[in-house]
Steps between C-alpha positions, in 0.01 A plus 500: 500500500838675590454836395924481351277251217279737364556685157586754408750520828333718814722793523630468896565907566215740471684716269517207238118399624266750611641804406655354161303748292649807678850381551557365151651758292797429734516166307634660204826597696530313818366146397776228518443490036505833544865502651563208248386710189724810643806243572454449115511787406789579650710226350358567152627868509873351635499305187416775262742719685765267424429387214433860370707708740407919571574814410788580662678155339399596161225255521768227435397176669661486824631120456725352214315263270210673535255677209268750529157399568262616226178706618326165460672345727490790776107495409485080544751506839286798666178303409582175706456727817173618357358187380568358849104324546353248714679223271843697589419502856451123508779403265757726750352353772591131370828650443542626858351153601853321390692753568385660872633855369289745347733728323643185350148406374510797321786477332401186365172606405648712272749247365143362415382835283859512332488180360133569351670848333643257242131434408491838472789617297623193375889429477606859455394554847778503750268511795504090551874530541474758767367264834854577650411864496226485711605595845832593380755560793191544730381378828159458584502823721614687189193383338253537848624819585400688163189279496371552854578867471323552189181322630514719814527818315177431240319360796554835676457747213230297326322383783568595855548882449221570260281368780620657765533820313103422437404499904740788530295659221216397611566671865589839330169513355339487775750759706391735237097427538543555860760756529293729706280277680556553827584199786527438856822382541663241801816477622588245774143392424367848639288802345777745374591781228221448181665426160366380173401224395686566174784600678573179734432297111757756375752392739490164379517599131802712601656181666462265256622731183827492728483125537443454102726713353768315711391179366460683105853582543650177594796352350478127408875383484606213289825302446699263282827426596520136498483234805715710761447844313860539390425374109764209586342259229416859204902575582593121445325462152516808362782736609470736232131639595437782704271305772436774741319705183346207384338471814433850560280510162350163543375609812392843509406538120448168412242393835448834612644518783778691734797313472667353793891480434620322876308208605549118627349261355203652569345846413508633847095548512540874684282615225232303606563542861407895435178400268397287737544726797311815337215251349474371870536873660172573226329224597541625889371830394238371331422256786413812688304642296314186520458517869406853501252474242375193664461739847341777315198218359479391891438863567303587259703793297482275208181287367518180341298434153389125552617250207178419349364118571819470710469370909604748719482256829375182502289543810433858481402668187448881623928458474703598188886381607809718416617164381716662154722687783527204714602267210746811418660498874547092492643490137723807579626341810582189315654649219693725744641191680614309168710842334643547899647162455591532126676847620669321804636200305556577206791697539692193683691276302769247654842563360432511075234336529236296612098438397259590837453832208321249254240397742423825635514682186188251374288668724515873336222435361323366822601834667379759236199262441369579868596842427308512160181321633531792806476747226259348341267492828575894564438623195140306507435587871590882410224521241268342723550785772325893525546718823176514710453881548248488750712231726805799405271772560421361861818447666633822397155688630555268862880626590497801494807480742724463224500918449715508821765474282480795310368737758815395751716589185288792440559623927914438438479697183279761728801485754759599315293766329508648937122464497387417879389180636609288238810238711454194559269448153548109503387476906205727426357265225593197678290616727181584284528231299666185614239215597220758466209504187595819345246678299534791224359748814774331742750623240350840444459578843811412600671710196306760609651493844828620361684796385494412153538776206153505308642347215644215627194438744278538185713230300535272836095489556476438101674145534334184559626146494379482149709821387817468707674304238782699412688436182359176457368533152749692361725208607356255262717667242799373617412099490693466188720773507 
């Protein structure tokens, strides 16, 4: 059997197969019926618009001929979008069958639900008589452009940011556990300068609260200005109205978005070129976090808690895998490659218009699915994680060598003070310490050797590896600040 034959129909990307259950509440926003249902919606509201006109037109209809839709008939139009099931989904499907345009399918779909309102309201209904509203003066992009946008911006505040505000959460927590627990830290791979452990989280907190409150702040631009954006075909049959307001309330109060008054034919996307490039500059962040969490488990700073009945290694059991962070780093990289491209192309279009922007644009959801799914792995793979304070305890107790730092400082601080013997601070260290195994009596001994005031001798011999952590904790305060 061809595996194309069975039913129901083998989803071909893992998002859609084995990570479905994580990934779908993007299907509420970035689903091809989702975009459908939003393209609806959009026309509906033209149409009431119109037919109903705004404040600032002393809610006259905009067109001659027309009458004032009743609240009813608001209620019914607003309700097709709504009502838009898995019988709508096939029945605009059949539509874009004939017709090989999906905007078009729409518009005929609800040709469909206006000529069941007469059911509804009988004759004194004047919602059967209104199919040449629908799409009124519009192109397609007029319609896409609101649509796409509003899908975009629930799928980011209803979806993407709550989770990655969770992992960010999530992180702070556990700065604050282990603000002052104390950390060998490496830099170029070597023993250096001790932190916290809740510091270096901190960092990343600190980071990513950047990152997000760029992408809380976004603007999502929207447009409708007709097939060349200079309302050529509004002008032509209606001279009277005031088109450029119209627009300007249709889109920003009317969809909810920021209003775009110079465009082609096409919105020009830069809106989604700057989401895309802070959601991908997150994702890189958060990619390294991945990595370094990942090199803390090989180390053993942090302990994994073993998923219960779950199989570690199929040929060795004593491992548990880091395998949430891995899964993090792949889908990160992934999504990270998709929103590059969106970001790169999107922003292109040849003369008013052409339609590479369609095709790319159906794989937003692709790209913040990876990036979800990544979330979704870090968030699991940080509660399955506790620092090992004996491995901790142990590297800072075996490099010692990592005081030369502050007693060099200490000997130029001496210096300038005039007390004797203190030049060349860094050479004398170097000496002592550098590919030597330095104990606490190495350092004491050697502090002793030199002209040090009591109280700074007394506060030099008091540090070890352990204690020589600066400001570290108090640091933690700042990761949301």
């Amino acid at each position: 059997m061809q595996l194309t034959d069975i039913s129901p129909a083998i989803a071909l990307t893992s998002l859609d197969g084995r990570y479905h259950r994580q990934t779908a509440p993007l299907v509420e926003y970035l689903s091809e019926p989702a975009l459908n249902r939003e393209r609806m919606r959009v026309e509906v509201e033209w149409m009431i618009l119109l037919s109903n006109g705004f404040d600032g037109n002393a809610s006259a209809p905009v067109l001659e001929g027309l009458t004032p839709l009743s609240d009813a008939e608001c209620e019914f139009l607003r309700a097709i979008p709504e009502d838009f099931d898995a019988d709508g989904i096939a029945r605009h499907a059949a539509y874009e069958a004939v017709t090989h345009h999906d905007v078009k399918a729409v518009e005929y779909y609800i040709d469909d639900e206006l000529d069941r309102a007469g059911e509804v309201f009988g004759s004194d209904s004047a919602l059967p008589g209104l199919k040449t509203l629908v799409h009124f003066a519009c192109t397609s992009e007029d319609i896409n452009n609101l649509a796409i946008a509003r899908c975009v911006k629930n799928a980011i505040e209803q979806i993407w940011l709550p989770a990655a505000q969770q992992v960010t959460d999530q992180l702070n927590d556990m700065a604050q556990r282990f603000r002052a627990l104390p950390m060998l830290s490496l830099t170029h791979g070597q023993p250096a300068t001790p932190t916290t452990l809740g510091k270096e989280l901190a960092v990343y907190v600190h980071r990513l609260e950047r990152q997000l409150g760029h992408i809380e702040a976004q603007e999502y631009l929207g447009k409708l200005n007709g097939a060349t954006g200079t309302f050529g075909a509004h002008v032509a049959a209606c001279p009277h109205a005031d088109w450029i307001a119209i627009s300007r309330e249709f889109v920003a109060n009317r969809m909810g978005l920021t209003w775009n008054p110079l465009t082609t034919q096409i919105e020009s996307h830069d809106w989604q070129a700057e989401l895309y490039g802070a959601i991908s500059h997150t994702n890189r962040i958060l990619h390294n976090l991945a990595v370094d969490i990942w090199m803390y488990i090989s180390r053993g700073v942090f302990a994994q808690e073993p998923v219960k009945g779950a199989t570690g290694s199929s040929t060795m059991p004593h491992k548990v895998n880091p395998i949430r962070f891995e899964n993090a780093e792949a889908n990160l990289e992934l999504s990270c490659s998709l929103l590059d491209t969106l970001s790169a192309t999107l922003v292109e279009s040849r003369w008013q218009r052409d339609l590479t922007d369609s095709t790319t644009q159906r794989n937003i959801g692709a790209a913040l699915g990876h990036g979800l799914l990544a979330l979704y792995n870090l968030g699991g793979g940080l509660q399955s994680i506790h620092p090992n304070e004996a491995v901790i305890a142990r590297e800072l107790e075996e490099n010692w060598e990592v005081l030369g730092e502050p007693i060099q400082t200490a000997m130029r601080a001496a210096e300038l003070a005039g007390l004797p013997g203190m030049e060349k601070p860094y050479e004398k260290v170097k000496e002592l310490m550098r590919g030597h195994a330095i104990t606490r009596d190495d350092v004491e001994k050697f502090i002793d050797s030199l002209a040090f005031d009591d109280a700074t001798a007394k506060r030099l011999k008091a540090l070890s590896p352990a204690q020589y952590t600066g400001l570290a904790s108090t640091l933690v305060d700042y990761a949301q600040q």
